[in-house]
N, C-alpha and C positions, 0 to 999 in steps of 0.2 A: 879393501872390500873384495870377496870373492867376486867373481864373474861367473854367467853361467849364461849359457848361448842357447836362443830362442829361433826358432825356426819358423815362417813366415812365407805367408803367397799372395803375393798382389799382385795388380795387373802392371805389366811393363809400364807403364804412361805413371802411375804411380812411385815404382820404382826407380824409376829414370829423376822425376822429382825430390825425391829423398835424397838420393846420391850428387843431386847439382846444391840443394839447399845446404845440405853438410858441407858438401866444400866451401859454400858461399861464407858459411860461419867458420871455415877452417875444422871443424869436426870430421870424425868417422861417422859413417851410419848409427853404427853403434851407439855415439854418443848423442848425436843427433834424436834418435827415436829415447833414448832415457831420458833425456831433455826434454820431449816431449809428455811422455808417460807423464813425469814430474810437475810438471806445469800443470795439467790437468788432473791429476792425484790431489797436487796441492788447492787445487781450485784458485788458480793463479789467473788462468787461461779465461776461465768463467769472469772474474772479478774484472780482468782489463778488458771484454768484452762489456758487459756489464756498465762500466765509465764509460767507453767509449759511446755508448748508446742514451746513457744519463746526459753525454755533453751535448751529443747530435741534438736531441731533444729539447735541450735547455736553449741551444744557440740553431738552430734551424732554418729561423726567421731572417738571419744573419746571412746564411749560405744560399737562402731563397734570392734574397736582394744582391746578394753578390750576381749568383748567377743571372739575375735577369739585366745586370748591370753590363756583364759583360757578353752580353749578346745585343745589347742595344745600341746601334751606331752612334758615334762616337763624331760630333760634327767636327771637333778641331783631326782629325785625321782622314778626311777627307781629300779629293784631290784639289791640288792647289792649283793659281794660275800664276805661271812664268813672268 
């Protein structure tokens, strides 16, 4: 497939992001942002958003009780006596 080079201005702090996550993936920038383009062209990006907010919502209840579980002291860890 040809290539054809696109030229681009964002802010350093953004820049600096692109170029850590590509390497993170092992990509070039280059392929890093087609990758991205693509995901969201394809409405990929929407859809796993999308679930991820179906699931939040279906299981909520689940993550509410967790979290209040693990803030409520916990008597067997408490301090002991010698």
């Amino acid at each position: 497939m040809a290539k054809t080079q696109l030229g681009a201005r964002v802010d350093e702090d953004v820049a600096e992001l692109a170029r850590k996550r590509a390497a993170d993936l092992g990509l070039s920038v280059g392929d890093y942002l087609a990758r991205l383009v693509q995901d969201d062209a394809s409405g990929l990006r929407a859809r796993a958003v999308d679930a991820a907010a179906r699931f939040l919502a279906e299981h909520q209840a689940i993550f509410d009780e967790a979290e209040v579980d693990g803030h409520r002291p916990d008597s067997s860890r408490g301090a002991r006596a010698a």
